[in-house]
C-alpha positions in Angstrom: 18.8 13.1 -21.8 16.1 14.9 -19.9 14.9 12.9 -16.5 10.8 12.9 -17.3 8.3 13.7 -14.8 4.9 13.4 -13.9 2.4 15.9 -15.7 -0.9 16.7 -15.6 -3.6 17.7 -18.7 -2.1 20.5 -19.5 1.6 19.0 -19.8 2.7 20.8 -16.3 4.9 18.7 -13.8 2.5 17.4 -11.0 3.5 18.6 -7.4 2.2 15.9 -5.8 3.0 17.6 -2.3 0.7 20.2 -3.1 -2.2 18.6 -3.8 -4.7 18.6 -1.5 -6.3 15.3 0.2 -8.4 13.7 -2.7 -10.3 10.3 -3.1 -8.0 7.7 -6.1 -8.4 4.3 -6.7 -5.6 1.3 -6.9 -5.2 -2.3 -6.0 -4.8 -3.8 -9.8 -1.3 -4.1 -11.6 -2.7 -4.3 -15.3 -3.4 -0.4 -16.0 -6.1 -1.5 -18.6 -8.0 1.2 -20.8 -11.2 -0.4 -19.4 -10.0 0.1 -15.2 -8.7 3.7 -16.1 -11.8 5.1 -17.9 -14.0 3.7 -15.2 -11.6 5.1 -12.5 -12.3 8.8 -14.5 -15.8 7.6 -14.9 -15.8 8.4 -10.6 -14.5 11.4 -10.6 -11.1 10.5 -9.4 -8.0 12.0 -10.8 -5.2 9.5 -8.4 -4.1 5.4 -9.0 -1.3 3.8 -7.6 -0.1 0.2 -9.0 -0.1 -3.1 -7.0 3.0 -4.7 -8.0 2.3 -7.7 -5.5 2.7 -10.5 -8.1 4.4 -11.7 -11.2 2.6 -12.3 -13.6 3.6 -12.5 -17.5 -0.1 -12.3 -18.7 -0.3 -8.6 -17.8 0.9 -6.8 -20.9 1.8 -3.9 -19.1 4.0 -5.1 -15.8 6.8 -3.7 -15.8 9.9 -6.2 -17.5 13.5 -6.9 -19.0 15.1 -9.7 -19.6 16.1 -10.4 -16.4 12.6 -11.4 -14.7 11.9 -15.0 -14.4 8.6 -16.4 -12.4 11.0 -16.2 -9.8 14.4 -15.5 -8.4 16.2 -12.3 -8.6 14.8 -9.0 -10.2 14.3 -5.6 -11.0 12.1 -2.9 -12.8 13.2 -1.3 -16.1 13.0 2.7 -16.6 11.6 2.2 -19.7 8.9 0.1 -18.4 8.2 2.6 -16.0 7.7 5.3 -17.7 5.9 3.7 -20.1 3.0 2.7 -16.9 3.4 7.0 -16.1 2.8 7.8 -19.4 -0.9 5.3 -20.0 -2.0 6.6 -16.9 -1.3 9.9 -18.0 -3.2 9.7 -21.4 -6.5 8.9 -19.4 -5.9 12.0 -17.3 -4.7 10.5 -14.7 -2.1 10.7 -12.6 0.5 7.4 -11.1 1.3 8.4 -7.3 2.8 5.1 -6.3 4.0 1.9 -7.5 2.8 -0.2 -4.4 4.8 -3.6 -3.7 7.3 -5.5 -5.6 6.5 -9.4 -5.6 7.8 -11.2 -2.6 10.5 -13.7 -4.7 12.2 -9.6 -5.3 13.4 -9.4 -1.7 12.3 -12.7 0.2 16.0 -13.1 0.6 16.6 -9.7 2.3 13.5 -9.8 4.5 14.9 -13.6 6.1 18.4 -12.8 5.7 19.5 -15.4 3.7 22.3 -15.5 1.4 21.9 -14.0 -2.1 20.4 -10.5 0.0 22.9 -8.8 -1.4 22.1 -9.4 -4.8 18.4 -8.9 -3.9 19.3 -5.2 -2.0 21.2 -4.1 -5.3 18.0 -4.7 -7.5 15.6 -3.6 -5.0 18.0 -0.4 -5.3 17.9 0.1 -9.0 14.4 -0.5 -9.2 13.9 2.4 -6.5 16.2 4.5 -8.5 13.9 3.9 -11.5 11.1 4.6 -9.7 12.0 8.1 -9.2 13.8 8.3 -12.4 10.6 7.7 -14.1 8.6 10.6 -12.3 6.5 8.5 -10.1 7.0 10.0 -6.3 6.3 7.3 -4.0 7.1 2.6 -3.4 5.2 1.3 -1.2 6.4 -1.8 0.5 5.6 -4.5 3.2 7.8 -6.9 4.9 5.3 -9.9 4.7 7.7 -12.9 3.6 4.1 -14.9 3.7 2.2 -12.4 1.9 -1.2 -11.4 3.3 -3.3 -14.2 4.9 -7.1 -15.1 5.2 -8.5 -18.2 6.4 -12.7 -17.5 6.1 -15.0 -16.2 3.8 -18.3 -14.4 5.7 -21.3 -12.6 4.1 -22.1 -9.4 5.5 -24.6 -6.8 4.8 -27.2 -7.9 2.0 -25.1 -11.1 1.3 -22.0 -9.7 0.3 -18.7 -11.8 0.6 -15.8 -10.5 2.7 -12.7 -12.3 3.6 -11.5 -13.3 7.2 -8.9 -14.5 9.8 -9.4 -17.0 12.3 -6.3 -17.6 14.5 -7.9 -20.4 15.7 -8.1 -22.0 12.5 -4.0 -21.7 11.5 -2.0 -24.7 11.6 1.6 -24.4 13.3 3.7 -25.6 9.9 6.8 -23.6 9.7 6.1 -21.5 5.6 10.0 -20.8 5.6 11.5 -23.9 6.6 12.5 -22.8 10.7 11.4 -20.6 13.2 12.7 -17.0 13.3 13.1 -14.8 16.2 12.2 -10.8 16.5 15.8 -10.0 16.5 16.7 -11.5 13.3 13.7 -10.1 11.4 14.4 -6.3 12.7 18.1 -6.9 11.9 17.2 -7.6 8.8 14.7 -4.4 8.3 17.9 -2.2 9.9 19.9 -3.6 6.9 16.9 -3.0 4.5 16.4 0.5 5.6 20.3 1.3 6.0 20.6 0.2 2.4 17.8 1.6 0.4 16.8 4.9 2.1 19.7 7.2 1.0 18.8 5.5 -2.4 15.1 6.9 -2.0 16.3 9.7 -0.9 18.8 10.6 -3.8 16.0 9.9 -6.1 13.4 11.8 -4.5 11.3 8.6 -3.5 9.6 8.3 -0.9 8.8 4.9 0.9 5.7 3.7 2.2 5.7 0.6 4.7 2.4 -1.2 5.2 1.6 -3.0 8.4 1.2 -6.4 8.6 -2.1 -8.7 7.4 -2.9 -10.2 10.0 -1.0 -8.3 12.6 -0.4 -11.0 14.6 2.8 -12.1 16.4 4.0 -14.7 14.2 2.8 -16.8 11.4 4.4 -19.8 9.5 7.3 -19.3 12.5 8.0 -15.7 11.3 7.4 -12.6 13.1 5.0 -10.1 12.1 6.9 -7.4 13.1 4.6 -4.4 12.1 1.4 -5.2 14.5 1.4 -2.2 16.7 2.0 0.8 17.7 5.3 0.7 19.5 6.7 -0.8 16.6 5.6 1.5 13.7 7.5 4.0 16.1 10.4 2.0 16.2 10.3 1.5 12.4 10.2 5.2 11.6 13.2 6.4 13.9 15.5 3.2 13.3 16.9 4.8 10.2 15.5 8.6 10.3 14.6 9.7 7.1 12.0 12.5 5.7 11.6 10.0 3.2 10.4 7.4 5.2 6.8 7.4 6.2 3.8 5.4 6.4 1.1 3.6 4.0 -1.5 4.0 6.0 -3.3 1.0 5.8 -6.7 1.5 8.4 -8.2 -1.6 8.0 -4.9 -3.5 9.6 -4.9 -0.8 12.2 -8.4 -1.6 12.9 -7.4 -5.2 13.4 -5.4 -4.3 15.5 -7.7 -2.5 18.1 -5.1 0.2 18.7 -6.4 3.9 19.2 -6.6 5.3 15.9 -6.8 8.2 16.6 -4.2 8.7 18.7 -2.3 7.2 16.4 -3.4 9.4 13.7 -2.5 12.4 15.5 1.3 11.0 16.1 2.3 10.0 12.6 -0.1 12.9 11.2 1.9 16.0 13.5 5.3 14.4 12.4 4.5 14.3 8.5 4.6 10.5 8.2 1.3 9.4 6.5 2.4 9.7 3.0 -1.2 8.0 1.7 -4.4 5.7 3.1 -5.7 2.6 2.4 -9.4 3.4 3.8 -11.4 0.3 4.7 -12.5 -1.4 7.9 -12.7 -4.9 9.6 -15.3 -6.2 12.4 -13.7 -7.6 15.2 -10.0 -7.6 16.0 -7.1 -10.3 15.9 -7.1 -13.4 16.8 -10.7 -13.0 14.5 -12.0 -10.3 11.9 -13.8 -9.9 8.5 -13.7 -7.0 6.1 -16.7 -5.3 5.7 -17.8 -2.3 4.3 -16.3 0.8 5.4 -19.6 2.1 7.1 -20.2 -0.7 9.5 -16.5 -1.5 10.8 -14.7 -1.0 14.2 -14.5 2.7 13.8 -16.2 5.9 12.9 -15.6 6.5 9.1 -16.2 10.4 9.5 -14.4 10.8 12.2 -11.2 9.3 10.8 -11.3 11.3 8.2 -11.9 14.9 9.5 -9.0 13.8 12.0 -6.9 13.2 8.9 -8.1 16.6 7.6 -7.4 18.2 10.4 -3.5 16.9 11.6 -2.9 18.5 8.1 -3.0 15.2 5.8 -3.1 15.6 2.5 -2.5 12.9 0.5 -4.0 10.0 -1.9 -7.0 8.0 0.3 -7.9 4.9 -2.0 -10.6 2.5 -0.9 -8.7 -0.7 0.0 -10.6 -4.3 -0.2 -14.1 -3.8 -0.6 -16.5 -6.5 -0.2 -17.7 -8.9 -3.3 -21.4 -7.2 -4.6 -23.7 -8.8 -6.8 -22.7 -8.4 -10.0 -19.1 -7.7 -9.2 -15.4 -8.4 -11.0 -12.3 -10.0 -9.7 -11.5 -6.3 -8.7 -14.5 -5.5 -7.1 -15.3 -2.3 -8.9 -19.0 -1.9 -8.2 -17.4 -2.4 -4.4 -14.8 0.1 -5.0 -17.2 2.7 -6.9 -19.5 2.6 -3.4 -16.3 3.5 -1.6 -15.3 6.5 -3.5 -18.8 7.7 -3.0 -18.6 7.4 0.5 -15.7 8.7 0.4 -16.1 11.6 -1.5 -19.7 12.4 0.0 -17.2 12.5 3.6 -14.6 14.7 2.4 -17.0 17.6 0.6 -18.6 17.6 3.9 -15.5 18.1 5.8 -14.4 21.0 3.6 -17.8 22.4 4.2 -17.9 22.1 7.6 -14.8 23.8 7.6 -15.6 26.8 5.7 -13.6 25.6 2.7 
């Protein structure tokens, strides 16, 4: 049988790598007919999938019989290309599947027993993945998922979420405290394991910094927080496959030079795509906020990314809560890719283009 791949209107395989840098939209799991026509609706052709949870009320997630609420899984082909192919009927095209839920791999990322079992359907789902015709997996290594502890109201009113370190408590989430060395032997297994996977099957992986990136939480480190250890990530198990989702709102947290980091993993080819939003303030304390009014200049970013040669799928990321919006923020969203768009049409002008 014929491996299927991505297409585009006209029934043509998609080369993703050619396409230039363009504005897409992501963050939900349930592809509904309603999210994809409004994603169209904004002039956007790109979506990736947020696989973080498990959830059996979204028709569409992909399924066998194997998944229960929790405990070991994987991803079906079938399933898989059956997401490809709904996206594709709105004209649009599926450039990642971003996240598995946690219970997936909880055991591989704390190295407890069962990992093996974990790695092997972490493996077939991967192989699936690219099987199915969709070119990119995002991951994080977050045992404790993303946290927020405050809800603030920025411009006009508008909720946004938070982190206070101040305000987390010192119970342990997983039981014990874990040191640095266990959690990066753990990633060198990960990586060891699943790469040459990614690589036979033309996927490439994605890893996503830690939210908050903060040294530990729950008594586990947060090992991806900076900028010396995104380095050490991407040359522990070279690989062309291996690169980074760019998230610049946890960068931002951070308070690390983004553009100098921009430049480094943009001149070695390892910003595969963006999350584009921004925080106020840096860890131990930040809110999101709009992408206009955060730590760093918008523009700037962007025309650096532009300019080291990126040319991948930039989503808006969290967007603040507007009046009148959904569980998704789409009216939130919809302002991003405007000011998004609005950015990169004058970038290309600016640049003769």
């Amino acid at each position: 049988m014929n491996q299927p791949s991505a297409s585009d209107s006209d029934g043509e395989p998609v080369d993703f790598d050619a396409l230039p840098m363009r504005v897409g939209l992501g963050q939900f799991m349930d592809p509904t007919e309603e999210k994809l026509r409004f994603v169209k609706q904004l002039g956007c052709d790109d979506v990736l999938l947020n696989m973080y949870r498990y959830s059996p009320d979204y028709p569409h997630m992909p399924d066998n019989e194997r998944i229960p609420l929790e405990g070991d899984a994987e991803w079906s082909y079938e399933n898989l290309v059956e997401l490809r192919e709904r996206i594709e009927a709105a004209d649009l095209r599926l450039n990642a599947i971003e996240n598995i839920p946690i219970s997936f791999y909880d055991k591989i990322m704390l190295g407890e027993e069962g990992r093996e079992e974990q790695i092997e359907h972490v493996k077939t789902t991967v192989r699936n993945i690219g099987r199915a015709g969709i070119p990119m997996f995002g991951y994080h290594w977050m045992p404790s998922g993303v946290w927020r502890n405050t809800e603030v109201a920025v411009r006009g009113g508008a909720g946004a979420s938070g982190f206070d370190g101040d305000a987390v408590d010192d119970e342990l989430t997983h039981g014990r405290e874990y040191t640095e060395d266990e959690l990066w032997d753990n990633y060198e297994y990960f990586l060891e394991e699943l790469l040459p996977v990614a690589e036979d099957a033309g996927v490439k992986m994605c890893l996503h910094p830690n939210d908050p990136p903060v040294p530990s939480l729950g008594g586990v480190p947060q090992l991806f927080r900076n900028f010396e250890n995104f380095k050490r990530a991407m040359e522990l198990v070279p690989s062309e496959n291996h690169g980074l989702e760019f998230c610049l709102g946890c960068w931002s947290e951070m308070g690390e030079d983004l553009s100098e980091v921009v430049r480094y993993f943009g001149e070695r080819g390892k910003l595969f795509y963006v999350h584009f939003r921004d925080v106020e303030g840096t860890v131990p304390k930040f809110n999101e906020t709009f992408i206009d009014q955060g730590n760093y200049d918008a523009y700037e970013i962007l025309s650096l990314l532009y300019d080291v040669g990126f040319s991948g799928l930039v989503i808006p990321d969290h967007t603040p809560h507007v009046e009148g919006d959904t569980d998704w923020d789409h009216r939130g969203r919809a302002h991003a890719v405007g000011y998004l768009n609005g950015m990169l049409t004058a970038i290309r002008h600016e640049r003769g283009e």
